[in-house]
LUMLO-856824 format. One record per residue (C-alpha): residue in one letter; z negated, y, x negated. Coordinates in steps of 0.001 Angstrom, whole numbers, plus 500000, padded with zeros to 6 digits. Each point is the difference from the previous one (the first is absolute). Layout:
REM LUMLO-856824
aZYX;...
//
This chain:
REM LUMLO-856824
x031117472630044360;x503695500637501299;x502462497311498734;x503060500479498725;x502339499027502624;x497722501984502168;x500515503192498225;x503746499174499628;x500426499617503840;x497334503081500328;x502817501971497432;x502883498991501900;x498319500989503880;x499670503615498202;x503703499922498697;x501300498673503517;x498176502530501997;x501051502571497387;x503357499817500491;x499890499559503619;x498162503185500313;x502637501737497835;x502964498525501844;x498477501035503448;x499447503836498421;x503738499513498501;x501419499012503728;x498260503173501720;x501025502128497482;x503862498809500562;x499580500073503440;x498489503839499901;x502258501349497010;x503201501931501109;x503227499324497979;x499773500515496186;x500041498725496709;x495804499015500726;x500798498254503033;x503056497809498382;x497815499056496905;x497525498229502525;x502647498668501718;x501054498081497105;x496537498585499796;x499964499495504228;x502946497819499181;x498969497825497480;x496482499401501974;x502468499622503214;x502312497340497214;x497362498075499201;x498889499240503425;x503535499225501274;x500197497256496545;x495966498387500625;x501489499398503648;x502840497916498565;x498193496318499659;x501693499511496755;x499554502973498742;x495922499907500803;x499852496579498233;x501917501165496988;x497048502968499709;x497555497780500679;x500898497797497074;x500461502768497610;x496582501483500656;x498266496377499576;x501791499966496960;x498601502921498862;x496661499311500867;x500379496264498480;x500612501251496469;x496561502031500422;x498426496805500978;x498973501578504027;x501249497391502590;x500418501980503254;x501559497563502930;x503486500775500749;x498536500488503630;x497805502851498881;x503308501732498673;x501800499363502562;x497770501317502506;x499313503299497932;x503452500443500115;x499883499332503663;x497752502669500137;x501497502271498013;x503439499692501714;x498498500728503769;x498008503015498323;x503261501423498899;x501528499539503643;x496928501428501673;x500294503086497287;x503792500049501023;x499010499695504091;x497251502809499702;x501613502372497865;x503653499686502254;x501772499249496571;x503420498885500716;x501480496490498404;x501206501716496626;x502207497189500039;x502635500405502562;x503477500562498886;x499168497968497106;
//
């Protein structure tokens, strides 16, 4: 019989690789879309994911996520190690570089 905590972590593998795989399909699509309204929607989206990764590489900022998702997961009562999160945001953060590397997305950042 599966446990609980073994379905939760089974739950959130499927959402993490999820979104991966749609952020990967979201970079090549920006990367392969000419100019137009299509290609600016994902941007918005290329620079949030790009956002994110620029804040979980700011020490601070990481620990500050880290506590709020413990927190979260505290008032449901599942105690996942801050080293687990911080990891899986490790992971997360050099998956959206790689994306960014492969795909020859520039820094939507510049200028900013």
């Amino acid at each position: 019989m599966i446990t609980r905590e073994l379905q939760i972590a089974y739950v959130a593998a499927g959402i993490i690789l999820a979104a991966n795989l749609l952020a990967m399909g979201l970079f090549v699509i920006f990367a392969k879309l000419k100019d137009g309204r299509l290609k600016e929607s994902i941007r918005g989206i290329v620079f949030e994911l790009d956002r994110f990764a620029d804040n979980m590489e700011n020490i601070e900022k990481r620990r500050v996520a880290i506590q709020q998702i413990n927190d979260i997961l505290g008032w449901r009562r599942i105690l996942v190690p801050g080293a687990l999160i911080g990891w899986i945001i490790d992971a997360e953060v050099a998956a959206i570089r790689k994306m960014q590397k492969a795909t020859n997305t520039p820094n939507l950042h510049e200028g900013e």
